[in-house]
N, C-alpha and C positions, 0 to 999 in steps of 0.2 A: 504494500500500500504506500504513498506517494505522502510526502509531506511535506508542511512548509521547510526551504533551507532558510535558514537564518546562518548570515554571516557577519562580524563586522569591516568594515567598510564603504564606500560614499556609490548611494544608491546612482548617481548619476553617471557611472561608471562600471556597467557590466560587461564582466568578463566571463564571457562563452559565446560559444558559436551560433548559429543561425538568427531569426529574425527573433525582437526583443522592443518589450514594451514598458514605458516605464510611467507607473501609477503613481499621479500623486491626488490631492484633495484641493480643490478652489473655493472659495468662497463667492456666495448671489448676488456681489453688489457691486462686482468688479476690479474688484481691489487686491492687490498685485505689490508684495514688496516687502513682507516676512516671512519668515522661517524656508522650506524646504524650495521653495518659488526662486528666491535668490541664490541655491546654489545650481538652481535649472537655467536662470538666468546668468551666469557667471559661464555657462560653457555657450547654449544657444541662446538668439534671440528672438528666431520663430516663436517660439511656445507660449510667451509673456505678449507680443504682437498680435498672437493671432486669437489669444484670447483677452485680448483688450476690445480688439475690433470684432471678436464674438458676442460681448458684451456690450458692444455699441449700437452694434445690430438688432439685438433683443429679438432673435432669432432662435427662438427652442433654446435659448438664456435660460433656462430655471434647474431645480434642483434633480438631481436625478440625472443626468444630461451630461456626454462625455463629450470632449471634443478630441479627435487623434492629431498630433501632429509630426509628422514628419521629420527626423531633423538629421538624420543620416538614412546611408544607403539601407542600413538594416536596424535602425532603431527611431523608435515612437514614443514620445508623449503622452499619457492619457490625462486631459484637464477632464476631473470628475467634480462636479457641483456638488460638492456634498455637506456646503457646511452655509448654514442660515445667517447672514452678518458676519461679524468679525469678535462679537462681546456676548457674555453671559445676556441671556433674556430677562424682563426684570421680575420671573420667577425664579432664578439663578442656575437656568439650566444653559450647558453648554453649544458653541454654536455648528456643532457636528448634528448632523442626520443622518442615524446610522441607515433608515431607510434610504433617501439620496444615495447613500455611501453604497449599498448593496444594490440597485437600480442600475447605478453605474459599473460597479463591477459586471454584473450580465452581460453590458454591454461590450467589458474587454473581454469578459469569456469569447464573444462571438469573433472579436476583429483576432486574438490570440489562435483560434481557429483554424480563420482565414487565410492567417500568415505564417500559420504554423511557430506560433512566435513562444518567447518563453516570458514571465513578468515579474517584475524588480521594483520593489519602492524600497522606503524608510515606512517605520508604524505609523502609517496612516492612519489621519484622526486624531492623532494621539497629541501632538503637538498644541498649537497655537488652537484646535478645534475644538479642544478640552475631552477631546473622545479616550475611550478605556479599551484597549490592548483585547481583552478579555470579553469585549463583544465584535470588535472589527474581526478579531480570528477567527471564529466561527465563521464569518463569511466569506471570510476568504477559501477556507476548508471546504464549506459545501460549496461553494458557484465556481472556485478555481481547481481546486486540489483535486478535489473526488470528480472532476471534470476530465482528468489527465494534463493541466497547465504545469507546467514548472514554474514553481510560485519562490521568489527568493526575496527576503526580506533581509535589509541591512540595517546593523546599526552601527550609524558613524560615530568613530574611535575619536 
């Protein structure tokens, strides 16, 4: 049975062969410029561009909602709308939607597929979303793992 790899290491940088997708979380109001987003911006500048002007557009813009992007010969992007604002709600709940968050995964299950691809983040959610380790895994297990993805999670040293 197939599990997640967990290594540590900087998610924006996968090492292995064939095609390769790399998931991170975005936030529904456009806003572009902490945590994981900057070291995606620090290599490409697609990613941060194209989902600005995704957001501009207000084009299937909401939660739930992946946008792939492109940024080498054999590796992608996945901006996943998965997080409502940027701040606690003023019931003090955090701005992660673990539904968004799984929505969106389905949808790199299908492009992973596709492209026969394998997928790489940092713990999504867990950051700046305020989301909890301990419910984003479960989904990742059921919609990637028990799918046949190779699912590799880093965490940078």
């Amino acid at each position: 049975m197939m599990e997640i790899k967990y290594i540590k290491g900087d998610a924006t940088q996968p090492n292995c062969d064939g095609n390769k997708i790399i998931v991170h979380i975005c936030n529904d109001i456009g806003g572009w410029g902490k945590g994981f987003v900057m070291a995606i911006s620090s290599r490409w500048s697609l990613p941060e561009a194209s989902y600005r002007a995704w957001h501009k557009s207000q084009n299937n813009f909401e939660l739930g909602n992946v946008q792939f992007v492109q940024v080498e010969n054999d590796l992608w992007v996945a901006n996943i709308i998965g997080q409502h604002k940027i701040k606690k709600d003023e019931r003090g709940n955090p701005p992660i939607r673990y539904e968004a968050v799984e929505t969106g995964i389905k949808e790199v299950l299908k492009k992973a597929k596709d492209l026969g691809a394998s997928v790489h983040m940092p713990r999504i959610g867990c950051g700046l979303a305020g989301g909890k380790w301990q419910k984003i895994e479960p989904i990742l297990l059921y919609n990637l793992v028990n799918k046949g993805i190779k699912t590799v999670v880093y965490d940078f040293e």
